[in-house]
Every structure is written in structure tokens, then in C-alpha cells.
C-alpha positions as CSV (number, residue, x, y, z in Angstrom):
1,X,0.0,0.0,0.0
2,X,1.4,3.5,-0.4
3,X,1.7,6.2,2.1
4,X,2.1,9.9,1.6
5,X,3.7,12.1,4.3
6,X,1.5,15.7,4.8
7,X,3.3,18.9,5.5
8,X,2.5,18.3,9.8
9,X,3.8,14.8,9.4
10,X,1.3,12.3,9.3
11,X,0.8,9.7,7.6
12,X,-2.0,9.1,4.4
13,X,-2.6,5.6,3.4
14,X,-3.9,4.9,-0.3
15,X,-7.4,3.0,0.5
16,X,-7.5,1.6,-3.0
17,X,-4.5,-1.3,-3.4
18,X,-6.0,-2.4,-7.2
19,X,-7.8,0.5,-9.8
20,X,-11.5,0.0,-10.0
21,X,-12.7,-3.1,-12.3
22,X,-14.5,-2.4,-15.2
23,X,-17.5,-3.7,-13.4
24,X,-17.7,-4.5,-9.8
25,X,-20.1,-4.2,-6.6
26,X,-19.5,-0.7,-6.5
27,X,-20.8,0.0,-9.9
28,X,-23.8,1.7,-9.5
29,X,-23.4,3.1,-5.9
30,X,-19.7,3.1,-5.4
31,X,-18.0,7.3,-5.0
32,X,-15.1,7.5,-7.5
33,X,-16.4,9.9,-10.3
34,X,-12.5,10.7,-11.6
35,X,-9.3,11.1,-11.5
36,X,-6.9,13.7,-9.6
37,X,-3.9,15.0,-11.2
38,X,-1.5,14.1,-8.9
39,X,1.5,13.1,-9.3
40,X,2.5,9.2,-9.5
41,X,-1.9,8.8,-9.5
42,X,-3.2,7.2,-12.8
43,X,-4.3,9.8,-15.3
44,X,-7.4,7.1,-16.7
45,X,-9.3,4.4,-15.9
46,X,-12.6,2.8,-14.7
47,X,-15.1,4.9,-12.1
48,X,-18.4,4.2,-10.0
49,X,-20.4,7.3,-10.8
50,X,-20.8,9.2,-14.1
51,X,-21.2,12.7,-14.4
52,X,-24.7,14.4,-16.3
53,X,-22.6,15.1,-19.2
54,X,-21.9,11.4,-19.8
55,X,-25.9,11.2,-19.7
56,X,-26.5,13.6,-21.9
57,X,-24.5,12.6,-24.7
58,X,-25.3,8.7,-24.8
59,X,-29.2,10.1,-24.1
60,X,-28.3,12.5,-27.4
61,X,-26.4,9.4,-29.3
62,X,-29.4,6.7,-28.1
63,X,-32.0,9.8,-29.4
64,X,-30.4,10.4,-32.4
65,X,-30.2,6.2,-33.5
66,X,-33.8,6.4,-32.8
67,X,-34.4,9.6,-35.7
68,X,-32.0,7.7,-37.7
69,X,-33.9,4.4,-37.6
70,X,-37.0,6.6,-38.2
71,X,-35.8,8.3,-41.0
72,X,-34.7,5.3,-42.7
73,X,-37.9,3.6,-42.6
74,X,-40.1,6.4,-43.8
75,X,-37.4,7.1,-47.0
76,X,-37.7,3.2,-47.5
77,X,-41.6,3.3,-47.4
78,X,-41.0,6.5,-50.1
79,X,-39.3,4.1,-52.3
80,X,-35.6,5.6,-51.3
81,X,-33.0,2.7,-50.7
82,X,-30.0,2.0,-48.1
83,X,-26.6,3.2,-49.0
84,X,-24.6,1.5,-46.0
85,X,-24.5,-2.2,-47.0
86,X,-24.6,-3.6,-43.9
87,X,-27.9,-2.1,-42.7
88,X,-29.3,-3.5,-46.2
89,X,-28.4,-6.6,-45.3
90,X,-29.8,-6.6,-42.2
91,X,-32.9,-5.0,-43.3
92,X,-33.3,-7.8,-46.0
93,X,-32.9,-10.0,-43.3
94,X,-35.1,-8.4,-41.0
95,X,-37.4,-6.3,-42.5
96,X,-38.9,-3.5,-40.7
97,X,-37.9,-5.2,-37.4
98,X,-34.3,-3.8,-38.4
99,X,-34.4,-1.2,-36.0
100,X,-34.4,-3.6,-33.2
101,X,-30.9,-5.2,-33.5
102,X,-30.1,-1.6,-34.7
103,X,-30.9,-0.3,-31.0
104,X,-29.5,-3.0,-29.6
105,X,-26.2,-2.8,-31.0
106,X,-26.2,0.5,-30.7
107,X,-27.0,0.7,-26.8
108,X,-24.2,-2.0,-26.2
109,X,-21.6,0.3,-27.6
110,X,-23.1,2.8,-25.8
111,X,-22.6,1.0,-22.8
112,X,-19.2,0.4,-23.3
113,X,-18.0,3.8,-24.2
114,X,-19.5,4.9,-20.8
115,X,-16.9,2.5,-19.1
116,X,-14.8,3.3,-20.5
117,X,-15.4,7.1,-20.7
118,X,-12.4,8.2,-18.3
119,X,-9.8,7.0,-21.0
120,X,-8.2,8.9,-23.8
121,X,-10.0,10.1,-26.8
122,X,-13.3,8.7,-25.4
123,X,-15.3,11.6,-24.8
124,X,-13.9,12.7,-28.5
125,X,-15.2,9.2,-29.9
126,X,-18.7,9.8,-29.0
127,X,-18.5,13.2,-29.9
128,X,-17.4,12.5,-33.0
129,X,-20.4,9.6,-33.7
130,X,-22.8,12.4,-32.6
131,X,-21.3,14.7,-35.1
132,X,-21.9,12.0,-37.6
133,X,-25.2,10.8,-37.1
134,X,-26.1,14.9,-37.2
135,X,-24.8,14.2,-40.6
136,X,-26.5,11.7,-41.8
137,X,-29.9,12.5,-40.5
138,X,-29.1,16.0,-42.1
139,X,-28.4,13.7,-45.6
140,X,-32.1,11.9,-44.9
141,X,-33.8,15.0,-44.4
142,X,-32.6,16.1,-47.7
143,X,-33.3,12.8,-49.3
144,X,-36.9,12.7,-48.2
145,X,-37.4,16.1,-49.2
146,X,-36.3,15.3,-52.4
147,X,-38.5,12.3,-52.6
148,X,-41.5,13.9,-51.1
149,X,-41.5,15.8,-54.5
């Protein structure tokens, strides 16, 4: 375990002798929310809490896979088609029930960039796929304008 000597001389103890696990007991009630910059501390890793901004932007990301979906099946029901091949598959396999194992998959990678949320580049990750579903949906909206007349 390590100790840290204060300026009067006594003696602090670091409670923790492992980081936190990706998932543990502590999950959904434990205290850690981040990381402290000091020195010889890790800069990233796994925490119990999330903060609202976390929320907010897998809510946004979740809401904006939902217009997506939506989107889709209204410019297929216009006689539009798919562009990205793998969604065409799975909508010929599917059919209209595509948006289901859309969500799903969707909310699972949702799920694991909030773990891991307190590494590098994370929070620029789902930034960037928000960024990108703003641009697609902005490329439907066009499109079913288009077909609308």
C-alpha cells in the first residue's frame, strides 16, 4: 500500500491497493467519479459514478439512433433505398424489425463507451459519432425532401 507524508507529518494511506474493475459491486453506488492529477496517480481508468454530461451525450447518441432508424424507414416506405451495405443486409434479413438489433447494438456500444469514458479520446469518440449521425440524418432529411416531390 502507499503512504504519503503531509506537511505536519502524518501519515495518508492509499485506501485503494488495485484501480477499480471495469465492473464490480460498487458499480452503481460506489464514489469514484474521476481522476486527480497528482502526481504518481493514474491519469485514466474505470469509475463508479458518471457525471450528467456522460448522460446527456449517450441520451443525445441513443435519441439520435432512434431519428436515424425513423428516418430510414419512412425514405424506404417513399421508395428511397440504403446506402450502407450492412444495414441492407440486415434490413433484407429483418425487415422492418431492423431497428431492433439496430438499437441493440447500438446501446451495447453505448454501454461500453461509458466505461470506458475516463480513457483517452473517449469523450472525442462519442462526440465525434454524434457529429456523424447529425450528418446523416441532415443527408435523410434532404433525401426525403427530395422524394416527397
Amino acid at each position: 500500500m502507499k503512504s504519503e507524508h503531509s506537511e505536519e507529518g502524518v501519515v495518508f494511506q492509499d485506501r485503494r491497493k488495485r484501480p477499480t474493475p471495469i465492473l464490480s459491486r460498487y458499480t452503481l453506488n460506489g464514489r469514484r467519479q474521476g481522476f486527480i492529477g497528482a502526481p504518481g496517480l493514474p491519469k485514466e481508468g474505470y469509475v463508479d459514478r458518471y457525471g450528467p454530461g456522460v448522460l446527456f451525450a449517450l441520451v443525445l447518441l441513443s435519441g439520435l439512433n432512434c431519428l436515424d432508424s425513423f428516418l430510414t424507414m419512412k425514405i424506404l416506405a417513399l421508395g428511397g433505398r440504403e446506402l450502407n451495405p450492412v444495414m441492407d443486409f440486415l434490413i433484407g434479413l429483418t425487415g422492418e424489425k431492423f431497428w431492433l438489433w439496430k438499437f441493440f447494438a447500438v446501446s451495447l456500444c453505448s454501454v461500453f463507451l461509458c466505461l470506458h469514458v475516463h480513457f483517452k479520446r473517449v469523450k472525442w469518440v462519442i462526440a465525434f459519432i454524434c457529429l456523424l449521425y447529425l450528418i446523416v440524418i441532415t443527408y435523410q432529411l434532404v433525401g426525403l425532401h427530395l422524394l416527397e416531390f
